[in-house]
C-alpha positions as CSV (number, residue, x, y, z in Angstrom):
1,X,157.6,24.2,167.3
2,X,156.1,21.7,169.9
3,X,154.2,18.6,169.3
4,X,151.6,17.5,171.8
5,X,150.1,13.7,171.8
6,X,147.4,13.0,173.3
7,X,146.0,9.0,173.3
8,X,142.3,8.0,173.4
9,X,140.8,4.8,174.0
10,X,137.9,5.2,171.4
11,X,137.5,7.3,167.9
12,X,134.5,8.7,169.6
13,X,136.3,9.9,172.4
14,X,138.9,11.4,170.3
15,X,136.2,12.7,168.1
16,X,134.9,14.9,171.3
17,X,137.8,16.0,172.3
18,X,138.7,17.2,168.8
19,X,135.1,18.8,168.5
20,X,135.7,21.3,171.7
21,X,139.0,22.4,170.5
22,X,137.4,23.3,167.1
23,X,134.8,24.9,169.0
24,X,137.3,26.9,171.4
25,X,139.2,27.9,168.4
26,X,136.2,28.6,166.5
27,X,134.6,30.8,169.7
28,X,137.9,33.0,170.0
29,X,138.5,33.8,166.2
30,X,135.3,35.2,165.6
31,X,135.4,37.1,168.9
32,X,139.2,38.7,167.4
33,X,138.2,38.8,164.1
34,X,134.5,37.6,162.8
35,X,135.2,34.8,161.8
36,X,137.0,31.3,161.8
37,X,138.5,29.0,158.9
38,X,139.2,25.7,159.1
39,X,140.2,23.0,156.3
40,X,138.9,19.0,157.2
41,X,140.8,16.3,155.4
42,X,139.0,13.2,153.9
43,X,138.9,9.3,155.0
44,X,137.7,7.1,157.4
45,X,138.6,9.0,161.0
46,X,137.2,12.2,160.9
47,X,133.6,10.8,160.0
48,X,132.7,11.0,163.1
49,X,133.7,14.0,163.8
50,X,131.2,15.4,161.4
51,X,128.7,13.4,163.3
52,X,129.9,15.0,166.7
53,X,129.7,18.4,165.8
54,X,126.4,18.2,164.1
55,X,124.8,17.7,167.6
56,X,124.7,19.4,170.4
57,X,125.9,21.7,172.1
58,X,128.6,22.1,168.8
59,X,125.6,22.5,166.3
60,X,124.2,25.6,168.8
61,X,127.4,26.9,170.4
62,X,129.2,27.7,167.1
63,X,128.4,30.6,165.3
64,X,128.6,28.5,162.0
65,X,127.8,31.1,159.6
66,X,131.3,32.7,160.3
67,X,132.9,29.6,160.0
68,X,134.4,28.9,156.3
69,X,135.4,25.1,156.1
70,X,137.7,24.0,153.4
71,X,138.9,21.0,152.0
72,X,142.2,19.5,152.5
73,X,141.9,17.6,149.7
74,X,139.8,15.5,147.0
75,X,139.3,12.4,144.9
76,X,138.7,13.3,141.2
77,X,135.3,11.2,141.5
78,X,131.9,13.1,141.0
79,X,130.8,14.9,144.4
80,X,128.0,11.9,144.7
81,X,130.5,9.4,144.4
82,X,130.9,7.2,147.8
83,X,134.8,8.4,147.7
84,X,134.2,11.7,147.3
85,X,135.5,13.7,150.5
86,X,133.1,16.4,149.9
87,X,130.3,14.2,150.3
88,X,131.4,12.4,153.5
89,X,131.4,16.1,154.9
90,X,128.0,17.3,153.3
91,X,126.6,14.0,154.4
92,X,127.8,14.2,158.1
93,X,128.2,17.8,158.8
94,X,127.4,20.3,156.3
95,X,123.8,19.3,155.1
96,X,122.9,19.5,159.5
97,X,124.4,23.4,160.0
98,X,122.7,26.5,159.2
99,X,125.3,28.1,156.9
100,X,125.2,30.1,154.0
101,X,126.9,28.0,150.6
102,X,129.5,30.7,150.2
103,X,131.1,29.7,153.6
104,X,131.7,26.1,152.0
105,X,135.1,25.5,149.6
106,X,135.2,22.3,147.7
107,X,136.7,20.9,144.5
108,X,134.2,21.1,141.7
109,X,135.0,17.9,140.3
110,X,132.0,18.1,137.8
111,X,134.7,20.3,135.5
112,X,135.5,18.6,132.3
113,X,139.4,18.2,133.4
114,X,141.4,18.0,137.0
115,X,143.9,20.6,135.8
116,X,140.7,23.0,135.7
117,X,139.5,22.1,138.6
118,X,143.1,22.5,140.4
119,X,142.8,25.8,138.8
120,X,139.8,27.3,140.5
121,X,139.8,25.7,144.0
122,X,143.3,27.1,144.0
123,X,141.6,30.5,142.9
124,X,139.0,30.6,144.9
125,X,141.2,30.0,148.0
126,X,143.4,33.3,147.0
127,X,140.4,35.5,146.4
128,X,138.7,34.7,149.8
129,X,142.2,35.2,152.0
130,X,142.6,38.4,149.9
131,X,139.3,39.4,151.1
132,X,140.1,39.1,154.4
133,X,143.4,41.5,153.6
134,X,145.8,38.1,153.8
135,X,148.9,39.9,152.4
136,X,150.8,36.7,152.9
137,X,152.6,34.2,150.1
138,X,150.0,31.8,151.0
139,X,147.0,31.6,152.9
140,X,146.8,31.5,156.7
141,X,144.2,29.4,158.3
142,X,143.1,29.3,161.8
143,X,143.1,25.1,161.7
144,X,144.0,22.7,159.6
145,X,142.9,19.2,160.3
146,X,145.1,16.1,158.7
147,X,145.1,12.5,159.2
148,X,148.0,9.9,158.6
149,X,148.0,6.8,156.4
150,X,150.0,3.8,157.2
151,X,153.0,4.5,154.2
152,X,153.3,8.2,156.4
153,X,150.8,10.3,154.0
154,X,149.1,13.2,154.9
155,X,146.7,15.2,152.5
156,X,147.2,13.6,149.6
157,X,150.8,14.1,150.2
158,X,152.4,10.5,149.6
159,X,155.9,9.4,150.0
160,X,158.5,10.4,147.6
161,X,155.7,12.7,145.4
162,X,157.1,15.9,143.5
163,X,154.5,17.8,144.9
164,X,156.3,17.4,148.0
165,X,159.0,20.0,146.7
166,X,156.4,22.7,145.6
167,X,157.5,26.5,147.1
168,X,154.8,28.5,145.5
169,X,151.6,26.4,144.3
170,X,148.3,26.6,146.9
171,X,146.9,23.7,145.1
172,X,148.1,20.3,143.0
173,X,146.6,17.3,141.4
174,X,148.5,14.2,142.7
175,X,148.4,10.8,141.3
176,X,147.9,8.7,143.9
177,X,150.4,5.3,144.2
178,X,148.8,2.0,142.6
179,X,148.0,0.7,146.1
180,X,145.1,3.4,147.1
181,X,142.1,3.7,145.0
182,X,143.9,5.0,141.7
183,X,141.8,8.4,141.1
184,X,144.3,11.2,140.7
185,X,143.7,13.7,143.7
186,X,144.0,17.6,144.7
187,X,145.4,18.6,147.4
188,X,146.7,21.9,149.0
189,X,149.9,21.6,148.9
190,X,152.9,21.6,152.0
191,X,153.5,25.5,151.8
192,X,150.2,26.2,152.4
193,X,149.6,23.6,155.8
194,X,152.8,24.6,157.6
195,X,151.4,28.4,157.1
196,X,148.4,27.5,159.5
197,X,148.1,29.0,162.8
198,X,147.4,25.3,164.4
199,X,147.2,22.0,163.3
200,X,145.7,19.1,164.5
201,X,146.1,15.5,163.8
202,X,143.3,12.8,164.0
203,X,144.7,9.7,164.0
204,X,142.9,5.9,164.2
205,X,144.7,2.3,163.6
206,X,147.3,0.6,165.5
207,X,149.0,-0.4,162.3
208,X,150.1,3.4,162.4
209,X,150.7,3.6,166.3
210,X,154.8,2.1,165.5
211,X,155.0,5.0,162.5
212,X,153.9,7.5,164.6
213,X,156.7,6.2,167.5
214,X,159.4,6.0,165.1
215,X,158.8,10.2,163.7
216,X,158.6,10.8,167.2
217,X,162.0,9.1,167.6
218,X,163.9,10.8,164.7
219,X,162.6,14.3,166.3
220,X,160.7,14.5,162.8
221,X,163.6,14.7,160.7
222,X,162.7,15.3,157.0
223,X,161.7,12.7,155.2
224,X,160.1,12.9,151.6
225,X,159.5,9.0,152.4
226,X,157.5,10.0,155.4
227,X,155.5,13.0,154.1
228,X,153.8,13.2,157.7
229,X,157.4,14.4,158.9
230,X,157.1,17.4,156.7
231,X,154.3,18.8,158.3
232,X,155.4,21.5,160.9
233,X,153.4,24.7,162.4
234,X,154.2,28.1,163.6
235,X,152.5,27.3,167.1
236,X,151.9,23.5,168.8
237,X,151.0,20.9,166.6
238,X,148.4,18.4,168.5
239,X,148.1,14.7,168.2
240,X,145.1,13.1,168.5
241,X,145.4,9.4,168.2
242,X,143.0,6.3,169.0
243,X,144.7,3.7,170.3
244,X,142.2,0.7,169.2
């Protein structure tokens, strides 16, 4: 596996750069196969992302309704809630695209518990990739995007979680450490990221810019401390990361 870094001066700049390699990846899946899937992961950096590729040319020169987009993961607030990642997506990106409503896979956190909610996002996810004749363990998607917080999660993969052990699960609810907002999360789980064909990192903050130089460092040794370290890919994993 190779890692490739790449340093912008401005999260829009990144956020460009990171919209035509969705769209290049987007453009040759459907052309192999008919279609592209791609999971977006919450917070502050990839808002405007959503922005960039609801303009142009992105919103013309993607063929959007063979593009399924997934969640990463989710707070367990209501999907109106100002935290909820599904909103920050529908707000920015989803409500602008013409797509059909079965192309979009989010957390129904309007269930009466998380655990049933876990459930069917995890089943939903299973019955699509069988669909498609997905014969593997877990699901394959053509791009996963993750960011990184400054204690080294990714997802809502944080340091020194169980979850962080789990071989066969798609999907788990997380209680998130006492220092984030304390709403219990879902999150596809380690198994299922490292099966993607490519992943691609969006990273904003110089508090994380010494993190990121220290994994670097250790060559990405393992650490359940650092989940980020955890992630790995069948092909090039690619850095995106503003430097301001």
């Amino acid at each position: 596996m190779k890692h490739k870094i790449l340093y912008f001066c401005s999260i829009q700049e990144l956020s460009i750069y990171a919209a035509q390699q969705i769209r290049k990846k987007a453009i040759s899946h459907i052309k192999n196969k008919g279609y592209f899937t791609i999971a977006f992961s919450g917070g502050k950096t990839p808002g405007t992302l959503f922005q960039v590729l609801a303009q142009e040319p992105f919103l013309s020169t993607i063929s959007w309704n063979q593009v399924y987009i997934f969640l990463v993961d989710e707070r367990w607030v209501p999907l109106d809630h100002i935290n909820s990642n599904y909103k920050l997506l529908n707000d920015l990106l989803l409500s602008k695209l013409s797509i059909s409503k079965e192309n979009i896979f989010f957390v129904d956190t309007n269930l009466s518990s998380i655990k049933k909610a876990e459930k069917k996002y995890e089943d939903k996810i299973k019955i699509f990739f069988q669909s498609k004749n997905n014969n593997n363990s877990f699901p394959v998607y053509d791009l996963i995007l993750l960011g990184m917080g400054k204690d080294g999660h990714t997802a809502s993969l944080f340091p020194n979680n169980k979850v962080l052990e789990e071989k066969h699960r798609w999907v788990r609810q997380i209680k998130a450490p006492a220092l984030f907002p304390s709403v219990p999360r879902i999150s596809l789980t380690l198994p299922v990221i490292n099966n993607a064909r490519k992943i691609m990192f969006l990273i904003s903050g110089k508090n994380k810019l010494n993190l990121i130089k220290e994994i670097f460092k250790r060559n990405f040794n393992k650490d359940k401390k650092v989940p980020v370290s955890l992630v790995f890919s069948r092909n090039q994993i690619l850095w995106l990361i503003n430097k301001e």
